[in-house]
N, C-alpha and C positions, 0 to 999 in steps of 0.2 A: 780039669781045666786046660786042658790041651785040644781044644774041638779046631783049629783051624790054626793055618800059619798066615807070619805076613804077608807074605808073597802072594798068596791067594786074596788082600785086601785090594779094593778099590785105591789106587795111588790118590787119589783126593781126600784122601779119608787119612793119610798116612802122613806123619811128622816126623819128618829127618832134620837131623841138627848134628852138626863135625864139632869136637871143642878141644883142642891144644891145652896141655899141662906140660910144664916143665919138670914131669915126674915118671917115673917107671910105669909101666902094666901094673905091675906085678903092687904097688902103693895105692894105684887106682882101683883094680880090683878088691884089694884088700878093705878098701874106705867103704867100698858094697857091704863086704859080706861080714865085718869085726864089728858087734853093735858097742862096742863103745867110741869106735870112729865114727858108724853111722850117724849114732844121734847130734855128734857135733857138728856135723855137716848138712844133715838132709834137711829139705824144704823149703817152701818160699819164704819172701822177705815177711818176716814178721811171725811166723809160724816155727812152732816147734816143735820134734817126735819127743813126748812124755816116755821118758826113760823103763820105767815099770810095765810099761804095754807092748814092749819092743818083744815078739817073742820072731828071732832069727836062727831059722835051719839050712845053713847054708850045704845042700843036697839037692840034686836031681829028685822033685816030689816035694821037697822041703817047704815050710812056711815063712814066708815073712811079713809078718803082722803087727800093725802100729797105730796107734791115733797120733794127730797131730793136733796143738792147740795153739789159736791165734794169742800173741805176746800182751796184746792188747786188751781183748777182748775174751778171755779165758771160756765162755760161753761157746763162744765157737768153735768146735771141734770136726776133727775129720779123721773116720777110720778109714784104713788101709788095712787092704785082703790079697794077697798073692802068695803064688806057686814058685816055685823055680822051676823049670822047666828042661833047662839045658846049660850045663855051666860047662868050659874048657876052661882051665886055670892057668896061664892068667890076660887069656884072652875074648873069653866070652860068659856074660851073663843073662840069660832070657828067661823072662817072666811071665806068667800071665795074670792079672789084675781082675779080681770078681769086684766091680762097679758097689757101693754098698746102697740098700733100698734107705728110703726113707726114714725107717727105724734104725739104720746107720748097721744091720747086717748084711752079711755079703749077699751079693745077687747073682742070678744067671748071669749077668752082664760082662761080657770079659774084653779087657783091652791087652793087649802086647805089645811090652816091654824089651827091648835088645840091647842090647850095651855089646859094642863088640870095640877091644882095647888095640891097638897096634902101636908096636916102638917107630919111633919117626923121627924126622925134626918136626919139632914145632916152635909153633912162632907164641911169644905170651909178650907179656908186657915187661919182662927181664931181658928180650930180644928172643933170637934163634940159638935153638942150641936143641940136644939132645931131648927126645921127651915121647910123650906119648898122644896119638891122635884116638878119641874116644869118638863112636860113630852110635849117635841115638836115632832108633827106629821107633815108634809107638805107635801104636795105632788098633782098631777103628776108631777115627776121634773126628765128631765134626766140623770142618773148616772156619765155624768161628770161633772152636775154642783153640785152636793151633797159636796164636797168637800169645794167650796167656798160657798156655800151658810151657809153650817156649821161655816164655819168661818166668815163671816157677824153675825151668832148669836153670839157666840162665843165673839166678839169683842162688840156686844149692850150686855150680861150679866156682861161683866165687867163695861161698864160704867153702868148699873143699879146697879150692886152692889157698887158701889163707888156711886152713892145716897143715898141708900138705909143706908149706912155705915154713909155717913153725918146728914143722919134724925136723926140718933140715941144720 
């Protein structure tokens, strides 16, 4: 699952997104790769990762594999297929993402995943102070779905930051 990097992608084809926490790397990292942080955080609005399906090897090679199922509509479900790729702890996490076919198995289809964490100020809605600048790379994804897929994160950093805010 390592057949290309980002940097070799078409930059139109590629979603970058900066997101400010008022928390450590080293907490943000951690919300990645501990599945029982993960599952309280990850996903869009309305969508859930089913506990039982979570199988997380946080390793270079490692698996991390999940369905998600819509809160509403429980019918709805969506697997998730990826690698890790490359991890520096606790500064980077990349993955790569086999797309799932129809029958909801993984596909040749791969997209990539970057998370790379750095200490900063960041700005949240607590003010400025101390924190961490999270920098999302993903991609090949095509330009119309950048929009919603932004918002899918978008929607998991809030409820990360509402963890994150609880630990404290």
């Amino acid at each position: 699952m390592q057949d290309f990097t980002i940097e070799s992608l078409d930059a139109k084809e590629v979603l970058t997104y900066r997101h400010e926490f008022a928390a450590t790397p080293q907490e943000i990292y951690n919300a990645f790769i501990d599945p029982k942080l993960f599952i309280k955080w990850f996903g869009p609005k309305d969508w859930n990762v089913v506990p039982n399906t979570l199988t997380l090897e946080p390793v270079n090679g490692g698996r991390k594999q999940f369905v998600m199922k819509h809160r509403h509509n429980p019918k709805f479900q969506a697997p998730m297929y990826m690698r890790f790729i490359a991890m520096k702890e606790p500064e980077l996490l990349e993955y790569r993402e086999a797309l799932p076919t129809p029958q909801g198995q993984p596909s040749d289809t791969l997209v990539a995943l970057r998370i790379e964490l750095e200490e900063g100020t960041a700005i949240t809605e607590d003010g400025v102070g101390k924190g961490t600048i999270l920098k999302l790379t993903q991609g090949p994804l095509p330009q119309e779905v950048h929009e919603q897929t932004l918002t899918s994160w978008k929607d998991s950093f809030v409820e990360l930051t509402k963890l994150l805010d609880a630990s404290k």
